[in-house]
C-alpha positions as CSV (number, residue, x, y, z in Angstrom):
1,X,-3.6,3.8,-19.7
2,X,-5.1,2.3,-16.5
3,X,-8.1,4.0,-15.3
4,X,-6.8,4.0,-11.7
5,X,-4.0,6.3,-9.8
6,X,-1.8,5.0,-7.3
7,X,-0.7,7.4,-4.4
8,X,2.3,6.1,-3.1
9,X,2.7,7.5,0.9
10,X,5.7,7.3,3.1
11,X,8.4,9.3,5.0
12,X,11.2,10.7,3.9
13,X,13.4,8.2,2.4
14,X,10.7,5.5,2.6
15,X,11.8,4.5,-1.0
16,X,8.5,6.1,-2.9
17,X,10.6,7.3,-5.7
18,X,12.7,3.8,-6.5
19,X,9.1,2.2,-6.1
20,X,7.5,4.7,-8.4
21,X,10.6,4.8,-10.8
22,X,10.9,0.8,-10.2
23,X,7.2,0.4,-11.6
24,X,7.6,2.6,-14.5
25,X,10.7,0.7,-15.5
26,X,9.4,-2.8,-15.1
27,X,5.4,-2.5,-15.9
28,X,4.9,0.5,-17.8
29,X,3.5,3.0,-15.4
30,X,3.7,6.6,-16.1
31,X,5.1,8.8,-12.8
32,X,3.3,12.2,-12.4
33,X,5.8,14.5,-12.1
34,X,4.5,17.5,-9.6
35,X,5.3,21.1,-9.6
36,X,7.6,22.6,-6.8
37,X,9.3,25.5,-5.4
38,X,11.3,23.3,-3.5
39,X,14.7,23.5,-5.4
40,X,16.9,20.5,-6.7
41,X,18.6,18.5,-4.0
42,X,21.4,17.6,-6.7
43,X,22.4,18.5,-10.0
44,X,19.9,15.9,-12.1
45,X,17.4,15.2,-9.2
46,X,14.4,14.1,-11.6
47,X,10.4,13.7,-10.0
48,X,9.1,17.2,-9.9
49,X,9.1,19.9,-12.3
50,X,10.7,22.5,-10.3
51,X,9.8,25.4,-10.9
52,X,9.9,29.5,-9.7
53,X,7.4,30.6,-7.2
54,X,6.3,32.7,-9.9
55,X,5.8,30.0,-12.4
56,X,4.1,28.4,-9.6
57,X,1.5,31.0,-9.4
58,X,0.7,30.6,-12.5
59,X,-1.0,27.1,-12.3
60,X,-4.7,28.2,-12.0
61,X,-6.3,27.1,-9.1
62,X,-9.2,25.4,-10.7
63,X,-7.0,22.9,-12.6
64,X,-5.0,22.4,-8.9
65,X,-6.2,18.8,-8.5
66,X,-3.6,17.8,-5.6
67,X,-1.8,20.6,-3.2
68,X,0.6,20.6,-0.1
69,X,3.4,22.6,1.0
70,X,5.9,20.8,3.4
71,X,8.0,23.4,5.3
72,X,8.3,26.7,3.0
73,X,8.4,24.7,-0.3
74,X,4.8,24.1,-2.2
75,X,3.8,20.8,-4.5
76,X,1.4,20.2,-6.7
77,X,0.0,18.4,-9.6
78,X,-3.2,19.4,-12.3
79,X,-5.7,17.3,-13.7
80,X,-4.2,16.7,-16.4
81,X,-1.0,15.4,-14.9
82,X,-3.0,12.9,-13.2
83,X,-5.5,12.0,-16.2
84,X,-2.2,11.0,-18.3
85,X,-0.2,9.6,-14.9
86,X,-0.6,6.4,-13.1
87,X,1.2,6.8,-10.2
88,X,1.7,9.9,-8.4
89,X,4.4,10.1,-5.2
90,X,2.3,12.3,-2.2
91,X,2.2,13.6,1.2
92,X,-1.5,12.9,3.4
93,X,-2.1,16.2,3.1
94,X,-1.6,15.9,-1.1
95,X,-4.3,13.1,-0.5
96,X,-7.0,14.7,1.2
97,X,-6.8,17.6,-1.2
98,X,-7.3,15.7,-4.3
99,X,-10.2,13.7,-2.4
100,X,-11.5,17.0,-2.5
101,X,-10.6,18.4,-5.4
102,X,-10.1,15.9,-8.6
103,X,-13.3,15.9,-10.8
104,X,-11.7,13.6,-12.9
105,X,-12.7,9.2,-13.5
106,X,-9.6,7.6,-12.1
107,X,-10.1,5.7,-9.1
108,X,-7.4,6.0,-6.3
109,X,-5.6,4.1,-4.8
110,X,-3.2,4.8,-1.7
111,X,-0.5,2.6,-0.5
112,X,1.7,3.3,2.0
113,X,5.5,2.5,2.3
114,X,7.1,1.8,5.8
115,X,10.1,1.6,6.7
116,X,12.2,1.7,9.7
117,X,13.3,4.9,10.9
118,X,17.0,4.0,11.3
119,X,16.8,3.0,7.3
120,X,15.2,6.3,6.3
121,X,17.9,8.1,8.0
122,X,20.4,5.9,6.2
123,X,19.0,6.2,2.6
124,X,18.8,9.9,3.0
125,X,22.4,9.9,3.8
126,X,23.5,7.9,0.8
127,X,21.6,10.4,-1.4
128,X,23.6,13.2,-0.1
129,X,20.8,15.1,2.3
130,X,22.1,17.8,4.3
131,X,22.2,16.8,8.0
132,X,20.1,19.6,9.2
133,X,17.5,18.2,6.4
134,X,17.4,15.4,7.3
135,X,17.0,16.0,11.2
136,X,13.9,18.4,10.3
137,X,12.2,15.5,8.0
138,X,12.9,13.4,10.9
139,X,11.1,15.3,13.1
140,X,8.6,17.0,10.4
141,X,7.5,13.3,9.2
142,X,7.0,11.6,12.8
143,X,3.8,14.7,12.6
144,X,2.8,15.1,8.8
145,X,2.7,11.3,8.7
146,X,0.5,10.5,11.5
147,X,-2.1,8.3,10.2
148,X,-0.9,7.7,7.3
149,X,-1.7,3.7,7.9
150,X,-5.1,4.5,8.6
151,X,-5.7,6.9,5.1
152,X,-4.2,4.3,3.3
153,X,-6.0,1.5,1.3
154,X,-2.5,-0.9,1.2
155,X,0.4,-1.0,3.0
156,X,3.9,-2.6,2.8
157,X,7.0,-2.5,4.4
158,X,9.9,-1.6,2.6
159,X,13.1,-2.3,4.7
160,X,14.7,-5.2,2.6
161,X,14.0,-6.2,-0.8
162,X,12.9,-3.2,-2.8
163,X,11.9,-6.0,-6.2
164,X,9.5,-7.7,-3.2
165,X,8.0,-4.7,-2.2
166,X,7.1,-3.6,-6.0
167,X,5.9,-6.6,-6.9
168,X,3.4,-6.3,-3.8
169,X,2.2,-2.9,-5.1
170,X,2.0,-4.3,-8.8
171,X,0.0,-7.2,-7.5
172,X,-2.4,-4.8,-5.5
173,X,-2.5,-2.4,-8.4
174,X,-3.7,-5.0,-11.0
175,X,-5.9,-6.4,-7.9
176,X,-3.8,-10.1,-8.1
């Protein structure tokens, strides 16, 4: 397992899950799945393990390595998700608590996804988002994201050729 973790950052409907999903598939990389209370947005939605708010409370703070909460729904991931995971898909506010909070030897790295708005919009449609979802993300993002090119250590645009734009992240990963 590599030593370092890669943070994928973007909007809503960005692509960060085909990317992360993309890179398991082709290179290997194990995807941190993260704890949420946000429920499924279809029947075998796979990334999290979604979980009660109960169950939730139940992760002790001190292994908490990386914590957010976008809208009433809260995320997380312990150390050792991240010690046994390569690639983790985040928000800026998961990033700044695990620069604060991980104790563990991985070094991170952050890469950012762009993408036009008018794609996002589209891609979140195809998946079957709720339009009232997808207007809040809209509007939620253009705030939570807000310097996310500045936190980040890489960034790449992902509007066309998804296979272009992980082989740009694999290159930057394996420092090619």
């Amino acid at each position: 397992m590599n030593k370092t973790l890669l943070l994928l950052v973007g909007e809503s409907g960005s692509g960060k899950t085909t990317v992360a999903d993309t890179l398991s598939d082709k290179f290997g990389l194990k995807v941190l799945k993260s704890y949420t209370t946000r429920p499924k947005r279809y029947e075998n939605e796979t990334g999290h393990e979604f979980v009660s708010e109960e169950e939730f409370k139940n992760i002790r703070p001190r292994d908490t390595a990386a914590y957010t909460k976008i809208g009433e729904y809260e995320y997380c991931a312990t150390n050792r998700q991240i010690a046994e995971s390569d690639i983790y898909v985040i928000d800026l506010a998961g990033i700044r608590y695990l620069k604060n909070n991980y104790k563990g030897n991985k070094k991170i790295k952050v890469v950012y996804i762009k993408t036009k708005q008018d794609l996002r919009k589209q891609r979140m449609e195809a998946r079957g988002d709720k339009q009232s979802d997808i207007s809040f993300r809209m509007r939620n993002d253009s705030v939570t994201f807000d310097g996310a090119e500045r936190a980040s250590d890489f960034v790449v645009e992902n509007n066309e050729n998804i296979d272009e734009t992980v082989l740009r992240i694999w290159r930057y990963y394996i420092g090619a």
